[in-house]
C-alpha positions as CSV (number, residue, x, y, z in Angstrom):
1,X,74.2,20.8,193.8
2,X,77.9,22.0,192.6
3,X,77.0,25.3,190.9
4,X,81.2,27.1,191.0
5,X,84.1,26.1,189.6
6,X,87.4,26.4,191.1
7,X,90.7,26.2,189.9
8,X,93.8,25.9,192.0
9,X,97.2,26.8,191.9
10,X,99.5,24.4,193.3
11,X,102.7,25.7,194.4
12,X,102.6,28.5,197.4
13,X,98.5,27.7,196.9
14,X,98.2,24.6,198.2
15,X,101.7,22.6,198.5
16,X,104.8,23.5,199.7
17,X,107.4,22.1,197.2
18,X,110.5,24.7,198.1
19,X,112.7,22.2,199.2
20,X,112.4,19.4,196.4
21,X,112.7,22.7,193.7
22,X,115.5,23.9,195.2
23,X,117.3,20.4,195.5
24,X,116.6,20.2,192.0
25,X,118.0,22.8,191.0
26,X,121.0,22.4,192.5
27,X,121.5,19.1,191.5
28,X,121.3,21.0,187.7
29,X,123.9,23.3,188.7
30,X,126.1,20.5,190.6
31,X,126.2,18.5,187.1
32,X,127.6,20.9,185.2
33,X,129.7,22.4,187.4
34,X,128.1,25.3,187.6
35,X,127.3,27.7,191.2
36,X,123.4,26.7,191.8
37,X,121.5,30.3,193.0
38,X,120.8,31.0,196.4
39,X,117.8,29.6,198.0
40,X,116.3,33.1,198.7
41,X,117.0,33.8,194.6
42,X,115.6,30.8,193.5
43,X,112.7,30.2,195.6
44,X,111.3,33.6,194.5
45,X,111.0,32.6,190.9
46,X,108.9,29.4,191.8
47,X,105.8,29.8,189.7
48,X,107.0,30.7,186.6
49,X,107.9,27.5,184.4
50,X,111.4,25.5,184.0
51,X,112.6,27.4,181.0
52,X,112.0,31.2,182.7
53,X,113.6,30.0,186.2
54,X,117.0,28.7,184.4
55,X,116.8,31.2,182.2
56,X,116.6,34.0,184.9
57,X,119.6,31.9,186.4
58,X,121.4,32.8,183.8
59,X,121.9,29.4,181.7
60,X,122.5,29.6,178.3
61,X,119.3,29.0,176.3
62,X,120.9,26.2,174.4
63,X,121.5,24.8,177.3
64,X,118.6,24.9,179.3
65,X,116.7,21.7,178.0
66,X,119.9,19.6,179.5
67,X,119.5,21.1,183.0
68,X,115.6,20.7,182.9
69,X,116.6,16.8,181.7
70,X,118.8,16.9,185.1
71,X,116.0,18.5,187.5
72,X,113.4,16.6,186.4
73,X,115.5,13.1,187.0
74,X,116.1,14.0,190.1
75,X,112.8,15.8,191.4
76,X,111.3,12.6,190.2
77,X,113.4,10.6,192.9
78,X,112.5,13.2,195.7
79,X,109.1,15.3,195.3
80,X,107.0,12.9,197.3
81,X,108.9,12.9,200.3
82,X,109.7,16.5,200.3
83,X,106.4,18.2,199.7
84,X,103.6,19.0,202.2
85,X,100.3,20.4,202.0
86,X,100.7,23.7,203.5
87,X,98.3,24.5,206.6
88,X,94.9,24.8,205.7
89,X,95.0,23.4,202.3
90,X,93.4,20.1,203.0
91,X,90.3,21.7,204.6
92,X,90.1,24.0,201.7
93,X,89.9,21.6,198.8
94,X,87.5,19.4,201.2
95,X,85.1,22.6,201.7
96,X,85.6,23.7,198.3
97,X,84.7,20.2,197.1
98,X,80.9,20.2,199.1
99,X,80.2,23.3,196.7
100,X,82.4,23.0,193.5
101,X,83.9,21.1,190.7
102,X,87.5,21.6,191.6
103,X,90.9,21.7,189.1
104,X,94.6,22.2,189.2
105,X,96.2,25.2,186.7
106,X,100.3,24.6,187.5
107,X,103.1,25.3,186.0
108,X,104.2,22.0,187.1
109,X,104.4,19.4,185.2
110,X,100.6,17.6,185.4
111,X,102.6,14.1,185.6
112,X,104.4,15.1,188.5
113,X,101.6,17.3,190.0
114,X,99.4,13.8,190.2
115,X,102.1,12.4,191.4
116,X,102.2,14.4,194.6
117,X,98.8,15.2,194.8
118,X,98.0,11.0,195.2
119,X,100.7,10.7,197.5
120,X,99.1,13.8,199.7
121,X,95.6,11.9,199.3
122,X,93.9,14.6,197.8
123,X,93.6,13.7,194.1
124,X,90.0,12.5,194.1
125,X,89.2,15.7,194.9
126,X,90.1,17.1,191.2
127,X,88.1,16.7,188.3
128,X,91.1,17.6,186.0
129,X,95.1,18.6,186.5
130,X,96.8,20.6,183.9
131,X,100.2,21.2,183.9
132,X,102.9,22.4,181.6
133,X,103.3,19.8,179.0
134,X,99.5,20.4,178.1
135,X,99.1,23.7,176.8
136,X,101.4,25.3,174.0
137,X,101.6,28.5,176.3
138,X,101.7,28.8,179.9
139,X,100.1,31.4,182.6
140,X,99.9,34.2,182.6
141,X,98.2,32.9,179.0
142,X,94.6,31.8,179.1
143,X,95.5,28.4,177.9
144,X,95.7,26.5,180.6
145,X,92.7,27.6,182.1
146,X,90.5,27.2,179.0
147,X,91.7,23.3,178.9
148,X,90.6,23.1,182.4
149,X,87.4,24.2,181.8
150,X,86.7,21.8,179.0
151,X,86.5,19.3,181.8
152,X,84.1,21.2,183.7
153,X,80.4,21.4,182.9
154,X,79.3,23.8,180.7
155,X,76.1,25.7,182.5
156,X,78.4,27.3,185.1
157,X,78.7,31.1,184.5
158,X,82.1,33.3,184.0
159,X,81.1,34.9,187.0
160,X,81.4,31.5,189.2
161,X,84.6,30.4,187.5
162,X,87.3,31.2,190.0
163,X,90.9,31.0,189.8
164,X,93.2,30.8,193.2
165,X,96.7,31.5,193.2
166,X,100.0,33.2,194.8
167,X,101.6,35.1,191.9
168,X,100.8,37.5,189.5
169,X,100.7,34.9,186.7
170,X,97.7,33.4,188.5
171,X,95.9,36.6,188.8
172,X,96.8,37.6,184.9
173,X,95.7,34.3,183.8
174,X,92.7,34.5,184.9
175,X,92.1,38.0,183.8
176,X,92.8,36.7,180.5
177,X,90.9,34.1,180.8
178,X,87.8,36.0,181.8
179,X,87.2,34.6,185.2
180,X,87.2,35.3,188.9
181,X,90.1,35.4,190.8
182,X,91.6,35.4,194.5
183,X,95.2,35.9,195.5
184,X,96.7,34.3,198.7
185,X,99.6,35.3,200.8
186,X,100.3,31.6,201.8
187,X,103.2,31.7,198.9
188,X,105.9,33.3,197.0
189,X,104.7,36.3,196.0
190,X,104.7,39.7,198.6
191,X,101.8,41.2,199.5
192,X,102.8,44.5,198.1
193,X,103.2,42.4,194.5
194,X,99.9,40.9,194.6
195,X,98.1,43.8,195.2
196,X,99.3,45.8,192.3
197,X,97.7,42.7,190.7
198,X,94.6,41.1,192.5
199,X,91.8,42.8,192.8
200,X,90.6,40.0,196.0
201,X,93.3,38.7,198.4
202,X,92.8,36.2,201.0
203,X,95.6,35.0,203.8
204,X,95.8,31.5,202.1
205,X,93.0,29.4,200.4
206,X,90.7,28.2,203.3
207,X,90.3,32.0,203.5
208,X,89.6,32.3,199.7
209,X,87.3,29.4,199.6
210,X,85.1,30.9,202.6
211,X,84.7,33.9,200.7
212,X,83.9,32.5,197.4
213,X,81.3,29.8,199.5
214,X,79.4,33.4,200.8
215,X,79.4,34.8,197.5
C-alpha cells in the first residue's frame, strides 16, 4: 500500500536539460541580434521561470514575451533529443513508485515537461505534472504544489508529503506549502546555497528517496 507522496522537481532533479535551455536561449538572443549570456551565467538561473531568466539577462520587460515566443519555438524542435535522465533518476522514480504516489512541480512548462518525460519512458510513473502555465504563481509560491496534491489522495498526512528539488525555490515552496522536503546536489544550485535553505540534503534523488523509504 502507497502511504507518501512525492513530488519531484524536474530540472537538475531528475533531467538534465542544460543544453536544449541554453540553445534556446541563444537562439532568443541570435533573433534579435542581441549577445546571448554565457553558458556558465545562464545555466545558473535554470529553475526560476522564463520571465525571471530573460529578465535577469537583462531584456527589456516589454520585450520579454517575444523572446520566450522565440525559445519556446525552438526548444520545441530540440528538447527530446537533448535531454537525459541524469544518473540515478530512473531507479529513483522506479523505487519511489513501489512506495508512493509520485508528481512533477516544474517550472517548465507541463506541455513540454510530458513531452520529455514520454520520450524518457518514465511518464506512467506520475500521477500528475504541473508546470508553469497551470498555476497563477510559480515556486517558491505554494501554488503549484497545492494543485499537485489535488490529484493525490486525500488520507496522506503533511508529514508524508515530500517535495524533492535542486534550488532554493524548491525548498521554499515546500516550506510554504507545509510539506517535507529534501534538497539534492545533482543540479544547479551549490551546496553552500542549499544549506542555508534545506533543512535535509541528499547527493541526488535515489539518495533522497532511500531516505524518505526508511522514514
Amino acid at each position: 500500500m502507497k502511504n507518501k507522496i512525492i513530488l519531484f522537481d524536474l530540472d537538475g532533479t531528475l533531467i538534465d536539460s542544460t543544453e536544449a535551455v541554453y540553445e534556446g536561449i541563444c537562439e532568443a538572443f541570435k533573433h534579435f541580434n542581441q549577445t546571448a549570456p554565457t553558458y556558465e551565467f545562464a545555466s545558473a538561473q535554470i529553475g526560476y521561470t522564463l520571465e525571471d531568466m530573460f529578465h535577469t539577462f537583462g531584456v527589456e520587460d516589454s520585450k520579454i514575451p517575444e523572446f520566450i515566443a522565440i525559445y519556446r519555438e525552438h526548444y520545441g524542435k530540440i528538447c527530446n533529443a537533448k535531454t537525459h535522465l541524469l544518473e540515478n533518476a530512473q531507479q529513483a522514480i522506479k523505487k519511489a513508485y513501489e512506495f508512493a504516489h509520485l508528481g512533477v512541480v516544474t517550472t517548465k512548462t507541463a506541455k513540454y515537461s510530458k513531452i520529455i518525460l514520454e520520450h524518457l519512458g518514465v511518464l506512467e510513473y506520475f500521477v500528475c505534472v504541473v508546470g508553469r502555465e497551470n498555476t497563477l504563481e510559480a515556486k517558491p509560491s505554494a501554488q503549484p504544489i497545492l494543485l499537485a496534491l489535488e490529484f493525490m489522495p486525500k488520507e496522506i498526512a503533511k508529514n508524508n508529503i515530500y517535495m524533492i528539488g535542486d534550488t532554493p525555490l524548491d525548498i521554499q515552496a515546500a516550506n510554504n506549502a507545509k510539506i517535507q522536503s529534501i534538497g539534492v546536489l545533482s543540479g544547479y544550485a551549490s551546496a553552500e546555497l542549499l544549506q542555508q535553505y534545506a533543512h535535509h540534503i541528499a547527493k541526488d534523488a535515489l539518495e533522497a528517496i532511500e531516505r524518505i523509504q526508511k522514514s
